[in-house]
N, C-alpha and C positions, 0 to 999 in steps of 0.2 A: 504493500500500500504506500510506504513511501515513495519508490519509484516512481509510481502512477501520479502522484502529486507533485514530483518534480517538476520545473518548467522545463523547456526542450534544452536548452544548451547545461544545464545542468545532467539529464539523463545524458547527452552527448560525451559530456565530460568522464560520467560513472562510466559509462560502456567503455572510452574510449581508454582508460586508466584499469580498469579490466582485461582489455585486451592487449596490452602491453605490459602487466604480471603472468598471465598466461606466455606469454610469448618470449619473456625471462625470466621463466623458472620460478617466479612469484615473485621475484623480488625487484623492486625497482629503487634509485636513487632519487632521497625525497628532494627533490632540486625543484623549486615554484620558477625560475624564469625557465629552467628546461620543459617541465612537463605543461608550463601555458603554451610554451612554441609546442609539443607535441600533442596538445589538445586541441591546441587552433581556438585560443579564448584569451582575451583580453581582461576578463572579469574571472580567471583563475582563480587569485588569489579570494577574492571574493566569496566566491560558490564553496570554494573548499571548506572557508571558516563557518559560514551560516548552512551549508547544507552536506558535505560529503565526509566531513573532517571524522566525525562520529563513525563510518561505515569502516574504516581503513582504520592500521593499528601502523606504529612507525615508531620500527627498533633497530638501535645503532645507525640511524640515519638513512634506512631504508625501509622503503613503502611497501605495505603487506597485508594481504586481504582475508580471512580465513577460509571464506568459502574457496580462493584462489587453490589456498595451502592444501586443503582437503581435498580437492579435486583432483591437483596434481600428484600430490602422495598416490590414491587411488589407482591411477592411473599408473604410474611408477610401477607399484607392485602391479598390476595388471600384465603389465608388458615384460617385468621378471619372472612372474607364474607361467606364461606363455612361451617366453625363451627359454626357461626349464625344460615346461614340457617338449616344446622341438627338440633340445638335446638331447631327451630321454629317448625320445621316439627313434632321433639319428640314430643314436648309441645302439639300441634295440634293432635295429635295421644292421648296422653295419657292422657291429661285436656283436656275431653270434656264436662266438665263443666267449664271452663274457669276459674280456681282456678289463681288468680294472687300473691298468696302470698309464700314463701318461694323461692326453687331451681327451675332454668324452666322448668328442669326436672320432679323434684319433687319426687313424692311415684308411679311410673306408675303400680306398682300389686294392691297397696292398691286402687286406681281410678279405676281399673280397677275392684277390687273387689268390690268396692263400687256402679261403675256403674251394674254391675249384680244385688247387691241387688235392687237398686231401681227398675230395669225391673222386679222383681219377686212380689215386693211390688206391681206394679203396675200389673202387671199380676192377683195375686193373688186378688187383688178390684176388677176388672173387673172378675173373675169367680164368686168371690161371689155373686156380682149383676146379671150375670147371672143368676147362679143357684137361687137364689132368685125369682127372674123373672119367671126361669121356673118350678122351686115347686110350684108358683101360677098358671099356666096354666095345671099343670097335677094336679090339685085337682080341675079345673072349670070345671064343668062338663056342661056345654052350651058347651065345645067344645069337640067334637066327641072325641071317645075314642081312636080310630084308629090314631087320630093325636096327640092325647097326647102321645100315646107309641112310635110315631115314637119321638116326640120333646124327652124323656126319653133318647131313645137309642141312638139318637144325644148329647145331654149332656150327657151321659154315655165316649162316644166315647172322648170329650172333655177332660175327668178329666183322663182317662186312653186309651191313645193314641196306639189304635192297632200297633202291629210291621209287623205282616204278616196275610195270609188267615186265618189262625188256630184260631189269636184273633176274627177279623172280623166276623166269621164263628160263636165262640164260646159269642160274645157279641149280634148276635140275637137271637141266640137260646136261650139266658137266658130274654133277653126281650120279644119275644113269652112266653114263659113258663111263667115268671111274668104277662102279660096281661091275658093270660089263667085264670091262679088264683086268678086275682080282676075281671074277672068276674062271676067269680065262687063262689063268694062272701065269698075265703078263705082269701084275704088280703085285705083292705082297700085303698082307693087312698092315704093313708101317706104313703104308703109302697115305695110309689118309691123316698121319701126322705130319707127314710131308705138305701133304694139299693144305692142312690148318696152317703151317707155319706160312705157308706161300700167301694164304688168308692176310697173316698177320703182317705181312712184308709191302701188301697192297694198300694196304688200312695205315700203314705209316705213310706212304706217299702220299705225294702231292698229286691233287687230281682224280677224276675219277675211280675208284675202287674199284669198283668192279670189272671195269674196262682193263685197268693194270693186273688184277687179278687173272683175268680170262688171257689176257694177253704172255702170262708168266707159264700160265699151263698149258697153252700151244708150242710155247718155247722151250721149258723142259722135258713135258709130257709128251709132246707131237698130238696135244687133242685138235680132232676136228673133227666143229659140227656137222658138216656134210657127209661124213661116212657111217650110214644106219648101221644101229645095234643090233 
């Protein structure tokens, strides 16, 4: 209700003395010829003592509003609970190994590179031990021939991950043709750790897989698709 009973250059004044503690941090320098040049009033001094003097507190020689001070505080911690939580969130994002030493940020490419390696390390134990596993069942010969080639071309598929029909297409016809030929007692059952390593040797290259693959077993093997089984 004050306000509202002000006359105009007096509210002009309040607002304009407001918005210049907001704008430094609440606090301003109680200077009467600087803040009439920054109010644009000639009757500063005036207004201040019969109407604003009461609204404003001024300690150690600077001008300070409470509502200013409270707002700003609020505010303050507002934007510290909120950059908290970003960090928390960073952190949680990019320590997911819960590294609590250094910035809470930290290194997030190098975690992040680091978590890649261990999925590949971990990856990589776990093909081994397959493959392992299933080099011992395609050389047991108690179990059917038929299902050893298919476990083959299943761990074939494994190490070199078809992209489309053409692969698919192209990695039975090379497992038919290999079965063909240890029955035919031109290759032996070590052949098809052979064939997995040549898997493995493609799958390092650069380049099509599968293409360098099929391309290594016409090279070593002499396979071709054109001569029916």
């Amino acid at each position: 209700m004050d306000f509202l009973t002000m006359k105009a250059e007096a509210k002009g004044i309040y607002w304009t003395l407001l918005l210049l503690l907001y704008a430094n941090g609440g606090r301003l320098v109680f200077d009467v010829k600087k803040l009439s040049q920054l109010c644009n009033s000639r009757n500063f001094s005036h207004i201040w003592e019969k109407v604003l003097k009461k609204k404003f507190q001024i300690k150690s020689g600077n001008l300070a509003h409470k509502v200013v001070t409270r707002e700003l505080r609020r505010a303050k911690r507002l934007m510290q609970t909120q950059s908290t939580a970003g960090l928390m969130g960073a952190e949680k994002r990019w320590r997911p190994y819960g590294d609590p030493i250094g910035d809470p940020i930290g290194d997030p490419i190098g975690d992040l590179i680091a978590k890649e390696e261990k999925e590949k390390k971990e990856k990589d134990k776990r093909d081994r031990t397959t493959n392992m596993s299933t080099i011992k069942q395609l050389s047991d010969t108690s179990i059917p021939f038929r299902v050893r080639l298919l476990k083959f071309r299943l761990t074939l598929s494994t190490i070199i991950q078809a992209k489309n029909q053409s692969d698919r297409t192209s990695f039975k016809n090379i497992s038919d043709w290999l079965g063909h030929q240890v029955e035919q007692d031109v290759f032996g059952d070590e052949i098809f750790e052979r064939v997995l390593n040549y898997a493995k040797e493609a799958f390092a290259a650069k380049g099509n897989s599968a293409a360098i693959f099929t391309s290594i077993i016409k090279k070593e093997l002499g396979y071709d698709r054109s001569k029916k089984i």
